[in-house]
C-alpha positions as CSV (number, residue, x, y, z in Angstrom):
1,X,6.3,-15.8,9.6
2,X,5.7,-15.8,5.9
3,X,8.3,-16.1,3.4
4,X,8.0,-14.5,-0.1
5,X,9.5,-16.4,-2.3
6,X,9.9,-14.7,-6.1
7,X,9.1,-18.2,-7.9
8,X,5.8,-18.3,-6.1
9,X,5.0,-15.1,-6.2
10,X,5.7,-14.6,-10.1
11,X,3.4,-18.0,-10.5
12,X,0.7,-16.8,-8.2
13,X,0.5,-13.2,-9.9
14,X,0.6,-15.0,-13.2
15,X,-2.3,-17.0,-13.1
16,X,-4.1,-14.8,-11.2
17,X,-4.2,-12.0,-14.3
18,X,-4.5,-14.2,-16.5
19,X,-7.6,-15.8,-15.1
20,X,-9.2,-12.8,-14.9
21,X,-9.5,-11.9,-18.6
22,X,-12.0,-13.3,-21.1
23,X,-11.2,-14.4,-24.5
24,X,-13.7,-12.1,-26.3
25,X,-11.8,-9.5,-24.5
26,X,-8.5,-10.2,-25.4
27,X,-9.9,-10.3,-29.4
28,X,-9.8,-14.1,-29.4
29,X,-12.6,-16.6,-30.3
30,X,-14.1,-18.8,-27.7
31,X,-14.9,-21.7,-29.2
32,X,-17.6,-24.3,-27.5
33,X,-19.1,-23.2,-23.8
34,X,-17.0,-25.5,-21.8
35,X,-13.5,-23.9,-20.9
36,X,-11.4,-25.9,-18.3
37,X,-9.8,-22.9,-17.4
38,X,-11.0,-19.6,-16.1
39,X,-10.1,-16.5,-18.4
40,X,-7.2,-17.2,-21.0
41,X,-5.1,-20.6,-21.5
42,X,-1.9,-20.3,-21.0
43,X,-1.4,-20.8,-25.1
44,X,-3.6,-18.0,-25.7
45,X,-1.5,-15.8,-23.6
46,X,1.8,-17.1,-25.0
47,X,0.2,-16.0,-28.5
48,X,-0.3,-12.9,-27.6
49,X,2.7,-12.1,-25.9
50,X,4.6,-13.3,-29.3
51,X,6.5,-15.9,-27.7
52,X,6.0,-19.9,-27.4
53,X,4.2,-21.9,-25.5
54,X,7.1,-23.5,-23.8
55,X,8.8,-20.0,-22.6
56,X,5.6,-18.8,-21.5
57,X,5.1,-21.9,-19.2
58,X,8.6,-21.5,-17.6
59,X,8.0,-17.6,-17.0
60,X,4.4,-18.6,-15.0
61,X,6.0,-21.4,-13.3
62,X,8.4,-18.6,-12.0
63,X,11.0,-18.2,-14.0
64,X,12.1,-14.4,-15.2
65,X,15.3,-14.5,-14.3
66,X,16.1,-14.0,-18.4
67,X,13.1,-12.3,-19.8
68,X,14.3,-9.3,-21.7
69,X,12.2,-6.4,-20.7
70,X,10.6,-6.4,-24.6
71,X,9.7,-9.8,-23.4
72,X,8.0,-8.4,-19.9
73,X,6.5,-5.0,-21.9
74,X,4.9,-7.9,-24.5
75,X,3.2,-9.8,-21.5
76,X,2.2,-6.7,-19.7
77,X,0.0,-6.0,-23.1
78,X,-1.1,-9.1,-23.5
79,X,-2.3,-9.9,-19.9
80,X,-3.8,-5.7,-19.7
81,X,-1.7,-4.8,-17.0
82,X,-2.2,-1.2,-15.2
83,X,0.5,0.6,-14.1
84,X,1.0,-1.1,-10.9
85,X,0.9,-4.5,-11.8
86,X,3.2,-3.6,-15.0
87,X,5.7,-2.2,-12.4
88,X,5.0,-5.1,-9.9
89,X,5.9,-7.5,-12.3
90,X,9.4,-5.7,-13.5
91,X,10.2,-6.0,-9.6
92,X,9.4,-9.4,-9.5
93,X,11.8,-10.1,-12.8
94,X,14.9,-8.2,-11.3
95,X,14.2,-10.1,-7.9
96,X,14.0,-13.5,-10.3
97,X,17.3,-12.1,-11.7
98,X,19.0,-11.3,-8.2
99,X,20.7,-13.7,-6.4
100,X,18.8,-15.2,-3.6
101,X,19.4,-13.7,-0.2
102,X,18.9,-13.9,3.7
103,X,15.7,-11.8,5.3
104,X,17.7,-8.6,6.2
105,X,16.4,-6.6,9.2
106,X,16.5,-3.2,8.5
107,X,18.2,-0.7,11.0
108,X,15.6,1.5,13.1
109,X,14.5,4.6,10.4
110,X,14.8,7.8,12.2
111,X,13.6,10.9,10.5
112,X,16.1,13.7,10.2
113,X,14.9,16.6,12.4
114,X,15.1,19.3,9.6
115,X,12.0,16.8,7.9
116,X,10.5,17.1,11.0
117,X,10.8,20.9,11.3
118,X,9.2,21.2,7.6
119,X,6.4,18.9,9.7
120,X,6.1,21.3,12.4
121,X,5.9,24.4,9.5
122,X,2.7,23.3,8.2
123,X,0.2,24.4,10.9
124,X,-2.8,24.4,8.5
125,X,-2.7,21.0,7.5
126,X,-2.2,17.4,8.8
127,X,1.1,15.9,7.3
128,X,3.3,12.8,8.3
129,X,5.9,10.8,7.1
130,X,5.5,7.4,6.6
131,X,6.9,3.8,4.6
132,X,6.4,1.3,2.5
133,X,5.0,-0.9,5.4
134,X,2.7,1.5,6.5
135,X,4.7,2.7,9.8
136,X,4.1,6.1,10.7
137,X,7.4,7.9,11.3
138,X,6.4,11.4,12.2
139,X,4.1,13.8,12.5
140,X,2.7,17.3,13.3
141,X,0.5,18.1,15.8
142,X,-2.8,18.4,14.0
143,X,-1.7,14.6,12.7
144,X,-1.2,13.2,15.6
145,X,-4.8,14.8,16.7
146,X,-6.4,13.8,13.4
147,X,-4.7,10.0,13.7
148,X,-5.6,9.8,17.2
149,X,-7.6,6.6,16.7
150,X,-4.6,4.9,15.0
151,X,-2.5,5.8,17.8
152,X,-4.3,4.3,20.1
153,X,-2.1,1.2,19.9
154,X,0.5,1.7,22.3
155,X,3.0,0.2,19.6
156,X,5.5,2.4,17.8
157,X,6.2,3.1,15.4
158,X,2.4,3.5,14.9
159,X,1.1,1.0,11.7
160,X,-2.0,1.8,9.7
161,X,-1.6,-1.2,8.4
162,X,-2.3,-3.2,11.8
163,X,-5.0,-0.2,12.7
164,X,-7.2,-1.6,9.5
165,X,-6.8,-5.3,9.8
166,X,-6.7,-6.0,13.6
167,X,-8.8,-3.2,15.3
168,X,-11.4,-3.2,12.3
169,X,-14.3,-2.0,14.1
170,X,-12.4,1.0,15.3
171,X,-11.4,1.0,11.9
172,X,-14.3,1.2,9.8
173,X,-15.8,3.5,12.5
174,X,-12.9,6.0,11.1
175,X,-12.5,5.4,7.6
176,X,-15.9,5.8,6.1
177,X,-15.2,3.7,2.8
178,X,-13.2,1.1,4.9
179,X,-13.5,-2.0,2.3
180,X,-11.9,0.3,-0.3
181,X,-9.1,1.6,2.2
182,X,-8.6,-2.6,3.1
183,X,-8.0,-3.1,-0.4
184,X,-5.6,-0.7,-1.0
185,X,-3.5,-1.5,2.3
186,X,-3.1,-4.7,1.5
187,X,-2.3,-4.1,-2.4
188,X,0.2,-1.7,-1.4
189,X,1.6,-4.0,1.3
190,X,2.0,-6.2,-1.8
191,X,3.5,-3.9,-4.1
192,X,6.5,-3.0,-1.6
193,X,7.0,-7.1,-1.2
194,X,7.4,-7.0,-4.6
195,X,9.8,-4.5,-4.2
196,X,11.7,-6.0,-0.8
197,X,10.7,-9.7,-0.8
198,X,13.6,-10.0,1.6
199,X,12.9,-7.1,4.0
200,X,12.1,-8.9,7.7
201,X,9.9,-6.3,9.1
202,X,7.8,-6.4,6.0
203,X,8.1,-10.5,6.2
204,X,6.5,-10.4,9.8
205,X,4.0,-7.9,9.7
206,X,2.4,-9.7,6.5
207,X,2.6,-12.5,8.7
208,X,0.9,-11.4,11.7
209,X,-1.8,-9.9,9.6
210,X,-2.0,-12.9,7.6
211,X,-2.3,-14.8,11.3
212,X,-4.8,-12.7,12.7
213,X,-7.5,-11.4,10.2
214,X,-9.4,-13.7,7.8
215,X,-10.1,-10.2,5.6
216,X,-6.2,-9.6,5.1
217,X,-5.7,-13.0,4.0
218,X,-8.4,-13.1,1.0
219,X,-7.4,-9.9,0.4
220,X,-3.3,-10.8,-0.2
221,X,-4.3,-13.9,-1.9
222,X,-5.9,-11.6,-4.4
223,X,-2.4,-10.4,-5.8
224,X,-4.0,-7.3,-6.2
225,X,-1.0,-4.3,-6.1
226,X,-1.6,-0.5,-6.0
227,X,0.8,2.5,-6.6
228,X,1.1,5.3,-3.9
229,X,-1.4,8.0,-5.9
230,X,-2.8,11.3,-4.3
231,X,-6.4,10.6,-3.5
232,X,-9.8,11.6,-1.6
233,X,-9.8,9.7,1.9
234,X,-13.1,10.4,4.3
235,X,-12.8,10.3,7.8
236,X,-15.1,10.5,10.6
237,X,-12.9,12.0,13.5
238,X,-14.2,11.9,17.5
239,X,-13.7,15.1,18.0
240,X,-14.9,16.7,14.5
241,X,-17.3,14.5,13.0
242,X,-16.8,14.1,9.1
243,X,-13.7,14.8,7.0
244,X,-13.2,14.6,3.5
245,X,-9.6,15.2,2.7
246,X,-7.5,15.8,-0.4
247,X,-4.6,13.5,-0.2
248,X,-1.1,14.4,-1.6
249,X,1.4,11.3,-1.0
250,X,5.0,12.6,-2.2
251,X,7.8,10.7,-2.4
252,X,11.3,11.8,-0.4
253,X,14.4,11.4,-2.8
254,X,16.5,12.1,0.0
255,X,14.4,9.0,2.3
256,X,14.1,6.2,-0.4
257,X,11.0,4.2,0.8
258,X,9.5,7.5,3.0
259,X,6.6,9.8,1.5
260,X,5.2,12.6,2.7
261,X,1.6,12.7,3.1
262,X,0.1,16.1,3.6
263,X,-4.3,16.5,3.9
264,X,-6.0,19.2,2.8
265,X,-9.7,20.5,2.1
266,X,-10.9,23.3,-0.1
267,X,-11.2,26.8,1.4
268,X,-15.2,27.2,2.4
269,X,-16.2,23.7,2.4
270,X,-17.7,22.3,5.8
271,X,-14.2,20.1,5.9
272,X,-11.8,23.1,6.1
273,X,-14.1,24.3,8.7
274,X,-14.2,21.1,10.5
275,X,-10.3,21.4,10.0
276,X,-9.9,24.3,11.4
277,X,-12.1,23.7,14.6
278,X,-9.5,20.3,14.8
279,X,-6.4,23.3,15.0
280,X,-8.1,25.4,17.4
281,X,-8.7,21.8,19.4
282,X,-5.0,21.0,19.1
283,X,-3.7,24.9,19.8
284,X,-6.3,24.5,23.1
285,X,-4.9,21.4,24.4
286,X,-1.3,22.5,23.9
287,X,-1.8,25.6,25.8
288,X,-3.4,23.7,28.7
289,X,-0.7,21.6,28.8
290,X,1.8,24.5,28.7
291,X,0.2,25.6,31.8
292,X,0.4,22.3,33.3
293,X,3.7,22.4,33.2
294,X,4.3,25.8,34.8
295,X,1.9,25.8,37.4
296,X,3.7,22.2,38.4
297,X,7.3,24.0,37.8
């Protein structure tokens, strides 16, 4: 099982964005060919974060636990932080600030059945409810037909998460720009340790994927973090062929860690049509299996 451990992950983040930026682009000479170190030293950075060399060391060796948060804005500049990593490295500072803690199992998440009857209101339109770890939690019915191949896996709650890493044939045969949907999980994945370092479920399915795909393990060691952003995601579904979906991913004030995820396409495009034929699919089969039932009653 992996442990994430704030100090290493503050050091490992770190270096890694600072390795990745070149002098001339952070407006500083580079004198002489021959630098020791990839992107900036960590003097260069310290300079441009307007604090010394000494305090700068401590903070990439892991130690935030009293960087004011005019300190942390200064080294988000200086290191060109997006938005993410900006907000991935305040989490990491108040974890740096928290006392250390056991790996807490969270209790089962149940979604309340009033979130699950707004589910069941939108007919025209795949929505589902999922977390921070990629679990899905609920559904409607043209979801569940449009997930199909991620619910496959006989496990529940169903994880996209495992879908991408450890069935990845199935996987890219469903998500057409599968590298880019990799990356994201796995930045993502990231960005919620970063907010729950301590969270067991999270611990162990980072650990399993970190055990059994190659991919997800260049991929974490990337530090790479992403924020939960509405989106295009294209699908090629079994039953429909190709789907190019808008994606609105909303956070639930009421679930902290839950978003609603609801797909749509824009009217007269051969997506909604293909969206439609997938709700006339879904109203077919439920009516079959409505009579099922009663001629077997």
């Amino acid at each position: 099982m992996v442990m994430m451990d704030p100090r290493t992950e503050i050091r490992e983040f770190l270096s890694s964005r600072r390795a990745r930026i070149a002098p001339e682009r952070a407006g500083l000479p580079a004198y002489g060919g021959n630098r020791r170190v990839k992107g900036l030293r960590r003097e260069e950075v310290a300079l441009l974060a307007g604090v010394s060399v000494d305090y700068y060391v401590r903070m990439e060796r892991g130690s935030l636990a009293g960087a004011s948060d005019s300190v942390l804005d200064a080294l988000a500049s200086a290191l060109q932080l997006d938005e993410a990593e900006r907000d991935h490295l305040f989490h990491l500072a108040r974890q740096s600030r928290a006392p250390s803690g056991p790996r807490r199992r969270r209790s089962a998440v149940t979604v309340r059945s009033t979130l699950q009857q707004v589910l069941d209101a939108i007919s025209d339109a795949p929505a589902w409810v999922g977390s921070g770890r990629y679990d899905v939690l609920a559904m409607n019915h043209l979801a569940r037909a449009l997930y199909s191949p991620v619910l496959a896996d006989p496990r529940r709650p169903a994880n996209t998460a495992r879908f991408v890493y450890l069935n990845p044939e199935a996987a890219r045969d469903f998500f057409v720009d599968y590298d880019r949907i990799a990356g994201d999980v796995a930045a993502k994945l990231r960005m919620e340790a970063g907010r729950n370092p301590h969270d067991e479920e999270l611990i162990a399915l980072v650990g399993e994927l970190s055990t059994c795909s190659e991919l997800f393990r260049q991929r974490w060691a990337s530090q790479d973090v992403r924020l939960r952003r509405s989106g295009r995601k294209r699908l090629r579904h079994p039953i429909v062929g190709r789907l190019d979906l808008d994606v609105e991913s909303l956070a639930l004030p009421a679930e902290p860690g839950l978003h609603l995820n609801i797909y749509t396409a824009p009217a007269a495009t051969p997506t909604a049509d293909n969206l439609a034929l997938l709700a006339s699919w879904v109203a077919t089969q439920q009516t079959l299996a409505t009579e099922l039932e009663a001629d077997n009653g």
